[in-house]
C-alpha positions as CSV (number, residue, x, y, z in Angstrom):
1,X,11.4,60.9,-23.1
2,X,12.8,60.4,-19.9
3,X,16.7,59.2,-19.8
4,X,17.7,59.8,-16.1
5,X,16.0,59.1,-12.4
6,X,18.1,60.6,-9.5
7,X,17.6,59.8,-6.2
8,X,17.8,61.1,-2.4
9,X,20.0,59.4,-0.2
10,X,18.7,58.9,3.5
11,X,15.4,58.1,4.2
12,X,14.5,57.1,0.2
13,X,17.7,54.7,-0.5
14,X,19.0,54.3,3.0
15,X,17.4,54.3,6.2
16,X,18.8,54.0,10.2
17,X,19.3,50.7,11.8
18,X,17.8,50.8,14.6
19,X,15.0,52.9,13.6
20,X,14.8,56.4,14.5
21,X,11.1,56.0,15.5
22,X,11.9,52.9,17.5
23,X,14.5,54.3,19.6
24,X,12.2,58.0,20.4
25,X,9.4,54.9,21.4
26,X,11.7,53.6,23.4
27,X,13.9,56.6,25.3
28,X,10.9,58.4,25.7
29,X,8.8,55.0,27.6
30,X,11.8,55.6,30.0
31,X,10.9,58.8,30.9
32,X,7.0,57.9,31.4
33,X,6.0,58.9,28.4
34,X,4.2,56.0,25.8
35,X,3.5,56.5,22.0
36,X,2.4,54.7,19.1
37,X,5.0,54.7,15.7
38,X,1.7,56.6,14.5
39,X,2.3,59.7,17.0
40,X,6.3,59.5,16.6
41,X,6.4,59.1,12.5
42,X,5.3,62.6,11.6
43,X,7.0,63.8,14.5
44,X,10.8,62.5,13.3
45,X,9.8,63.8,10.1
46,X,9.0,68.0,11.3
47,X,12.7,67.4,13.2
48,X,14.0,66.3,9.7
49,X,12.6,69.4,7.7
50,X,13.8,71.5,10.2
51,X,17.2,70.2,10.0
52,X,17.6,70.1,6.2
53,X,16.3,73.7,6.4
54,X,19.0,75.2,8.8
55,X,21.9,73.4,7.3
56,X,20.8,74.7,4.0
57,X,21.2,78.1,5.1
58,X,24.1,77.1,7.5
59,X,25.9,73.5,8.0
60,X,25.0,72.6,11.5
61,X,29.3,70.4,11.5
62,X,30.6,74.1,11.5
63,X,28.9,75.8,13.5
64,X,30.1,76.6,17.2
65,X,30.2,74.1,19.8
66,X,27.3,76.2,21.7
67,X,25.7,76.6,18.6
68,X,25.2,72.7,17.5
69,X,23.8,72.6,21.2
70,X,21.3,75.2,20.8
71,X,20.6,73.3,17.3
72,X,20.0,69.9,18.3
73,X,18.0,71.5,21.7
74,X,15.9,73.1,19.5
75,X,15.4,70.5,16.9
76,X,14.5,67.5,19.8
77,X,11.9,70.5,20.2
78,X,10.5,70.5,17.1
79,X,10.1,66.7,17.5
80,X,8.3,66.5,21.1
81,X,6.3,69.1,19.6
82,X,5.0,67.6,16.9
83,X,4.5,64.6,19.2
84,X,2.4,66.6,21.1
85,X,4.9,66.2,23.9
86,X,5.1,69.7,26.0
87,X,9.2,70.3,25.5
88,X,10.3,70.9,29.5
89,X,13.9,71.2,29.2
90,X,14.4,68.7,31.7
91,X,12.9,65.7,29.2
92,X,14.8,67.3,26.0
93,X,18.0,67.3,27.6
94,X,17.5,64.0,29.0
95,X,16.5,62.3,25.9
96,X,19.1,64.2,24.3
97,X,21.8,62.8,26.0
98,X,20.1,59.6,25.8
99,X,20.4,60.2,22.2
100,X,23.9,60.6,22.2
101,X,24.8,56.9,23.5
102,X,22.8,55.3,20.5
103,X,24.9,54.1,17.7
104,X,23.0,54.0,14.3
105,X,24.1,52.2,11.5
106,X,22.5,52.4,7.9
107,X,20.7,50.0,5.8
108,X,19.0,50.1,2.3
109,X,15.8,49.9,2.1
110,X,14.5,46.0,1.5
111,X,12.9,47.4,-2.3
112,X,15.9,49.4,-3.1
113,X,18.1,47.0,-5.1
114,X,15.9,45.5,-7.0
115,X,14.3,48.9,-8.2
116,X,17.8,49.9,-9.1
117,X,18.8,46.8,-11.0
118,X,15.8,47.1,-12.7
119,X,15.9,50.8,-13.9
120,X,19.2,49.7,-15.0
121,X,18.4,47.1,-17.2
122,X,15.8,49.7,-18.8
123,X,18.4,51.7,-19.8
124,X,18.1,54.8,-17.5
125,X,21.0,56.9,-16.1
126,X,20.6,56.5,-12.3
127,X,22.2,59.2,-9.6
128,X,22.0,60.4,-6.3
129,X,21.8,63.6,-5.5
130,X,22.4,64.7,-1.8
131,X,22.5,68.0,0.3
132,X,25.1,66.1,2.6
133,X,28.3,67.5,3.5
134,X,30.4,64.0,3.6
135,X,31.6,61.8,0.7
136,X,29.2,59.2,0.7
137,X,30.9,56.7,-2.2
138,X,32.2,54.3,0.8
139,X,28.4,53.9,2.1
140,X,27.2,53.2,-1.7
141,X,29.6,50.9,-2.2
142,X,28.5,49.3,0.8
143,X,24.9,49.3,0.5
144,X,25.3,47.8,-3.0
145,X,24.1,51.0,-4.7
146,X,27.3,51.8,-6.6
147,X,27.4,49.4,-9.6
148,X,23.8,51.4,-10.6
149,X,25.0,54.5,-9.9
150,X,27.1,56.7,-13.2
151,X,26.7,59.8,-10.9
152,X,27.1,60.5,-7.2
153,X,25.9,64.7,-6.6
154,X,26.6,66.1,-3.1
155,X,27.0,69.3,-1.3
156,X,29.7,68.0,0.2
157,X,31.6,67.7,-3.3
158,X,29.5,71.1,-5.0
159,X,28.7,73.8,-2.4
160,X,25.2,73.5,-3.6
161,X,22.1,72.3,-2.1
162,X,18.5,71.6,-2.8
163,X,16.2,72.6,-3.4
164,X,18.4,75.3,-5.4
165,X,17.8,74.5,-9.0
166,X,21.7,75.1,-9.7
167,X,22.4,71.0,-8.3
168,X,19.7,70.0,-10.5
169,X,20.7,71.4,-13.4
170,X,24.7,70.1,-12.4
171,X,23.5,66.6,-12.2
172,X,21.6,66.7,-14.8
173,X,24.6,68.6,-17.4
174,X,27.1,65.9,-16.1
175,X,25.6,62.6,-17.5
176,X,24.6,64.7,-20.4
177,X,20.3,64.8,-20.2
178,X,18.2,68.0,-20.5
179,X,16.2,68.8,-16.9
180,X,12.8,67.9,-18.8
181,X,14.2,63.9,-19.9
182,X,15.0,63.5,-15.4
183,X,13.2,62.8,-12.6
184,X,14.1,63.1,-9.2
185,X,12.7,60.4,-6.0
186,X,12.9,61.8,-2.7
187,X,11.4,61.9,0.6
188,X,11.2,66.1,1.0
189,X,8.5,67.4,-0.5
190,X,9.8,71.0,-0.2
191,X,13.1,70.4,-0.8
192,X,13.0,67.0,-3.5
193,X,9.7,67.7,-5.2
194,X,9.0,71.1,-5.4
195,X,13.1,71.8,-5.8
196,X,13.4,69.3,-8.6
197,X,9.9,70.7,-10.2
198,X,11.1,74.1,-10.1
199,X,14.3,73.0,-11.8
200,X,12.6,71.4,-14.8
201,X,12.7,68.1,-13.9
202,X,9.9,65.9,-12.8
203,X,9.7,65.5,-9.1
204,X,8.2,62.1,-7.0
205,X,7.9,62.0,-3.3
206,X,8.5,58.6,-1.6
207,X,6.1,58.6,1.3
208,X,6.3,55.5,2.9
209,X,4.6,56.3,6.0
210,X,1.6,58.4,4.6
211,X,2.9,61.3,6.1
212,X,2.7,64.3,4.0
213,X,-0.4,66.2,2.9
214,X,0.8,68.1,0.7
215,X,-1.2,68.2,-2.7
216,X,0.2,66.1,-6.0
217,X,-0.4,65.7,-8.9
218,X,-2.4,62.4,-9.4
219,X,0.3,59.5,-9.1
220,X,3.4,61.7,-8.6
221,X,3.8,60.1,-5.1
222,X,4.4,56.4,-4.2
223,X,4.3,54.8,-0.6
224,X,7.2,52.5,-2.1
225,X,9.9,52.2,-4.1
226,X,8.5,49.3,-5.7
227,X,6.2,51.5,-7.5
228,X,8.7,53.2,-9.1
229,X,9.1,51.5,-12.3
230,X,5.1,51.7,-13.2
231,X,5.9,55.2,-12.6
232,X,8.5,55.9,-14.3
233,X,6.7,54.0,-17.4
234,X,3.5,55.8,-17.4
235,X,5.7,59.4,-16.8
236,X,7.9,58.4,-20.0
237,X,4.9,57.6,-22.1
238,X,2.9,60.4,-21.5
């Protein structure tokens, strides 16, 4: 019987406003070079694994000056390479800096709330569960999340991040549900499926933009979050 769904935070709940795609599109178009959303997508997404896998072992905030240099040099890297944009210094530290006058804000995702509200009325314990290192109750509250929410799991507050099974199992202990009766929705396949599987829950990935190829099990991966509920019904009844 599943009692408890916990969630990711950016990129399956929130996303950035403007989009991170859009604004590579559009700094890189200045520099002579055009792509598609299609070329840049995947692209964002091998800078994000890369990131969530060095502040795992290391949070980028407190490392050196130097060092957070080196990191987001290498990680605009990653991205143009995955672009299949040769990485000349010259164009990463131009779009770099670029980078740096952008000012994101965050926004739910349009099928967010009304997943949430109805998970809720079902009965299930909702949660987030997050690798970041910032309180993040402010930006729930904000993005409406917070009246759905009985638990709110961060490195930040813990020391522990996924996919380590010991944040799992935290979450999990605190709103009193064995590993088996959770699931956890995330955007990671390494670090939210795999890490929740290994823990003993049941792991989904959210993959809006088709962008993982990674091998599933049949149905464990929706492209929105409006398939969650069908889901979450057909997991609990199983």
């Amino acid at each position: 019987m599943i009692k408890a769904i916990f969630f990711d935070l950016y990129n399956t709940l929130v996303t950035y406003d403007p989009p991170r795609e859009e604004t590579h599109i559009n700094l890189l178009k200045k520099h002579g070079i055009n792509l598609t959303k299609k070329a840049i997508s995947p692209a964002i997404k091998a800078g994000d694994e890369y990131f969530y896998r060095e502040n795992s072992q290391s949070l980028v905030k407190n490392r050196a000056p130097e060092e957070q240099k080196q990191f987001w040099y290498d990680y605009e890297v990653a991205v143009l390479n995955q672009a299949g944009i040769e990485p000349e210094p010259d164009l990463v530290n131009k779009v770099l800096q670029d980078l740096g006058q952008v000012k994101y804000k965050m926004a739910p995702f349009n099928d967010v709330l009304p997943v949430l509200e109805n998970l809720k009325l079902w009965k299930y314990k909702l949660g987030i569960i997050s690798n970041i290192d910032r309180d993040i109750n402010p930006m729930c509250k904000e993005m409406g999340f917070s009246p759905y929410l009985e638990i709110i799991l961060t490195s930040h507050q813990t020391g522990l991040y996924k996919p380590s099974p010991e944040i799992f199992q935290l979450a999990c202990q605190t709103v009193d549900v064995n590993l088996d009766q959770a699931i956890y929705v995330g955007d990671q396949y390494q670090i939210d499926v795999v890490g929740a599987n290994r823990a003993g829950m049941t792991g989904i990935l959210v993959d809006r933009d088709q962008l993982v190829d990674e091998d599933l099990p049949e149905g464990y991966r929706i492209s929105s979050m409006s398939d969650l509920p069908l889901l979450v019904s057909k997991i609990a009844s199983a």
